[in-house]
N, C-alpha and C positions, 0 to 999 in steps of 0.2 A: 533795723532801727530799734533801739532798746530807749525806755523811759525809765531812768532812774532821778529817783526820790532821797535827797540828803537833809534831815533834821541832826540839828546840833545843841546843844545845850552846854554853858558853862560848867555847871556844877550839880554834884551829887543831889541836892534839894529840890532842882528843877529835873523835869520829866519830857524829854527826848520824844516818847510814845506819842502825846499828845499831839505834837505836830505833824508827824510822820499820820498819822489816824486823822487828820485832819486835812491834809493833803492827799492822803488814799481818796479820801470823800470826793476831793474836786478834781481831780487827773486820773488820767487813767494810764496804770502807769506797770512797768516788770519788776523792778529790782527798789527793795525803798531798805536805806543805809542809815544807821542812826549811832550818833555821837555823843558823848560826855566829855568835852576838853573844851579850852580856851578858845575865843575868838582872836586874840591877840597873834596868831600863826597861822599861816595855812598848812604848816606841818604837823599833822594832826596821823594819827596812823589811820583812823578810818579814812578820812578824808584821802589820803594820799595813796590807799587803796582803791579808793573809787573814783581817782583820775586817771589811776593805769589802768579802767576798765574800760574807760568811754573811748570809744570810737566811732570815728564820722558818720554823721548820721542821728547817732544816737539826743537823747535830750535828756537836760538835769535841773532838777526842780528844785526850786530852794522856797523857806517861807517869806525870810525879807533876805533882805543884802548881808545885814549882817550874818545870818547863818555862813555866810562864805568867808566873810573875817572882819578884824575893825582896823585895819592894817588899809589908807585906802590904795597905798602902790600894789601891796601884795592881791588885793581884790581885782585891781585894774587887769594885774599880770595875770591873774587867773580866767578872765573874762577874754583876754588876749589871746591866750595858750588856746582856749574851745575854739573860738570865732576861727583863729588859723586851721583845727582839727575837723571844722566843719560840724561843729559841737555846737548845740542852741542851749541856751543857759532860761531859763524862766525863773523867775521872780514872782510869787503871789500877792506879795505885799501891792507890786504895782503893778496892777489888774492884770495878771502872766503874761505879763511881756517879757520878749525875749530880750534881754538886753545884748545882746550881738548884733543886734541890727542896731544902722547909723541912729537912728531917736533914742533908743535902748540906752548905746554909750552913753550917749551925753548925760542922760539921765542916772546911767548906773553911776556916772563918775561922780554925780552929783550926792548921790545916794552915798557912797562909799566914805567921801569926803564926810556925810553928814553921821553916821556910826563909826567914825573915828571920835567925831566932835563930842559924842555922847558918852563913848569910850572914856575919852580925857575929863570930861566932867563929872562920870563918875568917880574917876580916882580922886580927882578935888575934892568934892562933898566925902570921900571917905577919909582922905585927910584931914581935914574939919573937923570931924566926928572921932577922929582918931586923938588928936590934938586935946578938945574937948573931953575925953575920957581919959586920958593921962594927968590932965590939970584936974579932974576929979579922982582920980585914983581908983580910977574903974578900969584903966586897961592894961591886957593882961600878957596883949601880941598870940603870936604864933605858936600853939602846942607843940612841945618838942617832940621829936618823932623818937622812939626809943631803936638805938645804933641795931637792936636784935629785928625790929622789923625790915630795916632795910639789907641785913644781912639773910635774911628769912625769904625777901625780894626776890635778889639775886639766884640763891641757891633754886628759888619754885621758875624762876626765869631760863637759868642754865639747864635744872631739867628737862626745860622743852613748852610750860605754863605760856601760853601768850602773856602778855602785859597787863590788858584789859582785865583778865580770869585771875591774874595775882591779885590788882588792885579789889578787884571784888571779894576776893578772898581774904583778904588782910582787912578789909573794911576801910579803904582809902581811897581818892578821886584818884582817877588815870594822872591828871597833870598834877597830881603832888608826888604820884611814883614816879615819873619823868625828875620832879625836880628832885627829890629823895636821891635818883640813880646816878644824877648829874654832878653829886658831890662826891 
């Protein structure tokens, strides 16, 4: 039985460490896995690394629900997939209950449900604010990314670079190289 530890964070600005050291503190735990990408997917490459780890038995600690996603079928479905694996999923946020057991679901669905809600309301308030800085002539949108870094991407890719070691190396978030590649 392995204890693994999954901290995620959206973006470059926030710090991953802090929860992962924070959850060291109150579990006791083997394996802790730490992420810079969107909640918005569960296809995450850490993330989808550290599901082809877990096996029955094993448990995986998150800080809230969301660290698993803000997606809440994709969360359900992930919560689905352990329970059938014989995987115990904990949650810190709500005093480490496992959410695989019957109180758990009701609860995680409830949870999941409510980090979508938060999700979608922050994209509101940033359309607001978007809206609002246009009509002032403050907004400026999306830095274009220069065609040589995403050519610069590929080539540190094909030689063999993970994704994650490119992005850091170019000085860009994992999920802007993702979206960079995808064009």
């Amino acid at each position: 039985m392995t204890t693994y530890i999954y901290s995620r964070v959206s973006t470059q600005d926030q710090n991953s460490e802090q929860q992962a050291t924070f959850l060291e503190g109150q579990y006791n735990s083997d394996i802790t896995i730490t992420e810079t990408f969107t909640g918005t997917t569960t296809d995450r490459p850490q993330f989808q690394k550290l599901l082809s780890l877990l096996v029955s038995g094993d448990k995986l600690i998150v800080m809230e629900v969301s660290r698993i996603g803000r997606n809440t079928s994709e969360v359900l479905a992930v919560a689905d997939t352990l329970k059938a694996k014989g995987i115990s999923l904990i949650v810190h946020q709500l005093g480490g209950l496992d959410v695989t057991s019957p109180s758990g679901e009701m609860i995680l669905t409830m949870m999941a449900g409510l980090a979508k809600m938060e999700r979608e309301q922050m994209l509101e308030r940033q359309a607001v604010g978007i809206a609002r800085a246009k009509k002032e002539g403050k907004y400026k949108g999306r830095k274009a990314v220069d065609p040589k870094v995403i050519d610069t991407a590929r080539n540190l890719i094909s030689s063999g670079m993970t994704k994650a070691k490119v992005a850091k190396q170019l000085n860009i978030g994992e999920s802007t190289l993702y979206r960079l590649l995808a064009k």
